[in-house]
N, C-alpha and C positions, 0 to 999 in steps of 0.2 A: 443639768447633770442627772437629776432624775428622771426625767424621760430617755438619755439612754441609758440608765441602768435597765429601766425595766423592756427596752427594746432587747438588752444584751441577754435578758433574761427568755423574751421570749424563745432570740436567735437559738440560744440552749436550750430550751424545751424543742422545738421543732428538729435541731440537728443534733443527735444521739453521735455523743463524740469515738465510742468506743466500735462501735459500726461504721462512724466513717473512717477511722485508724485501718479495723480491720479490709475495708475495699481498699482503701489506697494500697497499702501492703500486697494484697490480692495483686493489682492492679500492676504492681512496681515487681512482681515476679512475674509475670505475663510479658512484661515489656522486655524483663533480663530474658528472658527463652526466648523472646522474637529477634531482642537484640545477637543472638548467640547464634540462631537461627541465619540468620540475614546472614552474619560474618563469614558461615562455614559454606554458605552462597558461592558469599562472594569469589572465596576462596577455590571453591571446586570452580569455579566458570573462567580464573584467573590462571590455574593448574593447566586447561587446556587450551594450545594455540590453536588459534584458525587456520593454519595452514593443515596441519595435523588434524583437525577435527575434518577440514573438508575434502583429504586424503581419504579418510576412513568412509566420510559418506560414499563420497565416489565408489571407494572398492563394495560397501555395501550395497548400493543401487546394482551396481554391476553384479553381483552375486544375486541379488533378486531377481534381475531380469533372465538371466541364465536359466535360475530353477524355473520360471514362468515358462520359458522359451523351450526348456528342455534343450538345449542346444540345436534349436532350428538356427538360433543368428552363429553358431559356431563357423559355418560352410559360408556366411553371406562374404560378401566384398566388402571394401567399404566405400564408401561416400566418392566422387570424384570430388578432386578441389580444381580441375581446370575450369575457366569460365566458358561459358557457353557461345558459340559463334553467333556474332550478332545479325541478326538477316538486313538485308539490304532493301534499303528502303528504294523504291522505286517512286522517281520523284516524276512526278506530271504536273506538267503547268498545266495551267486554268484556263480553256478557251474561253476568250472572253463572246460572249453570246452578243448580236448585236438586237438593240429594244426590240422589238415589231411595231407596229401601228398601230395597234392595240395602246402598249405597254407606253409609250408615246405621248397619245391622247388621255391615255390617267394621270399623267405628267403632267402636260396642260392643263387639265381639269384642278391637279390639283395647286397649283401655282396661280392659277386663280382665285381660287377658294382663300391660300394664305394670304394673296394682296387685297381682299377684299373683306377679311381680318383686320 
């Protein structure tokens, strides 16, 4: 019992109760404005749909590219969507070559070489 009194007493001289009051305090309004912060987030990002926001970028890209362009791409065409005709493969069989005498006796040579493996 008397060694934690005077532990308890240390704990009190080391931790100054009215400074740590006042951080927590600090602390615990810091966390209300984040928390408040966060909510009013949340809420504007909730306020807008995706459909709508990705409306808007579109017409905004579009509006930028215009001023870029000065309206060069006003006159352009657009895009074809037909596919492209596909070219014709021209098919060739393979002459088959027949060995030479050469090509032959490396053949031999080498059918020897493996039974002799």
């Amino acid at each position: 019992m008397q060694k934690s009194t005077s532990v308890m007493k240390s704990m009190n001289q080391l931790v100054k109760m009215p400074e740590l009051m006042k951080t927590m305090r600090e602390m615990s309004m810091e966390m209300e404005k984040a928390g408040l912060i966060e909510e009013m987030m949340d809420d504007a990002m909730e306020s807008l749909d995706g459909e709508e926001m990705e409306d808007e970028v579109n017409a905004q890209v579009d509006q930028i590219v215009s001023e870029i362009t000065s309206g060069i791409m006003d006159g352009a065409s657009s895009a074809p969507t037909t596919a492209l005709p596909t070219p014709q493969v021209q098919e060739e069989e393979a002459e088959e070559v027949a060995p030479t005498a050469e090509d032959a006796s490396h053949m031999t040579d080498m059918k020897a070489r493996l039974e002799a493996l």
